[in-house]
N, C-alpha and C positions, 0 to 999 in steps of 0.2 A: 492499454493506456491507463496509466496511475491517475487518479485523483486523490486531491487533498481533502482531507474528515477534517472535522474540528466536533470534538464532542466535550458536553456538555456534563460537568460532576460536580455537585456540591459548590456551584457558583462560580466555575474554576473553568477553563477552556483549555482543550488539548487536543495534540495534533496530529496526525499521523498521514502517512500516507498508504493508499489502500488501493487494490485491486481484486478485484473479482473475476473469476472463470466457473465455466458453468460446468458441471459433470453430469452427465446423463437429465435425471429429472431435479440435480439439486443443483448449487453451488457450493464454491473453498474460496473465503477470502484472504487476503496476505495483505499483512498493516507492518507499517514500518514505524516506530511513536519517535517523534518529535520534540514533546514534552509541551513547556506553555509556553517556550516564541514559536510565533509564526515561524515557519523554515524560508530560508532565502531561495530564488529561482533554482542558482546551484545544486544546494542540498536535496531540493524536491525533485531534479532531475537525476541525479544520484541515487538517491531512496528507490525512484523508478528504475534505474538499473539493477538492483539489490532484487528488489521484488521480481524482476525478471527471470533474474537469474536460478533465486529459488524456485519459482515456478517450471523454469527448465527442467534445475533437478527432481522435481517431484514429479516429471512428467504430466507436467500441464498443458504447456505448450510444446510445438514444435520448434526445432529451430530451424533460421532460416537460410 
């Protein structure tokens, strides 16, 4: 499941959406950036499909 970042630069807030999976003793996170609006519900569930899919192919996940 994707959650939304907002990180903090030089005064400035930005967006991304981000997931993490875990590999053995570390993790790979996967950020999709947004830029500085907020993303609409749409887009954020979108972003979440994107991050999925690249995690597919890098074999992160399985599919189901």
């Amino acid at each position: 499941m994707a959650y939304l970042e907002e990180v903090e630069r030089n005064g400035e807030k930005y967006y991304y959406a981000a997931r993490n999976f875990r590999l053995g003793a570390g993790f790979r996170k996967i950020r999709t950036y947004f830029g500085k609006v907020k993303p609409s519900e749409e887009e954020f569930k979108r972003a979440g499909k994107e991050i999925d899919a690249i995690a597919l192919s890098e074999g992160l996940i399985e599919q189901e």
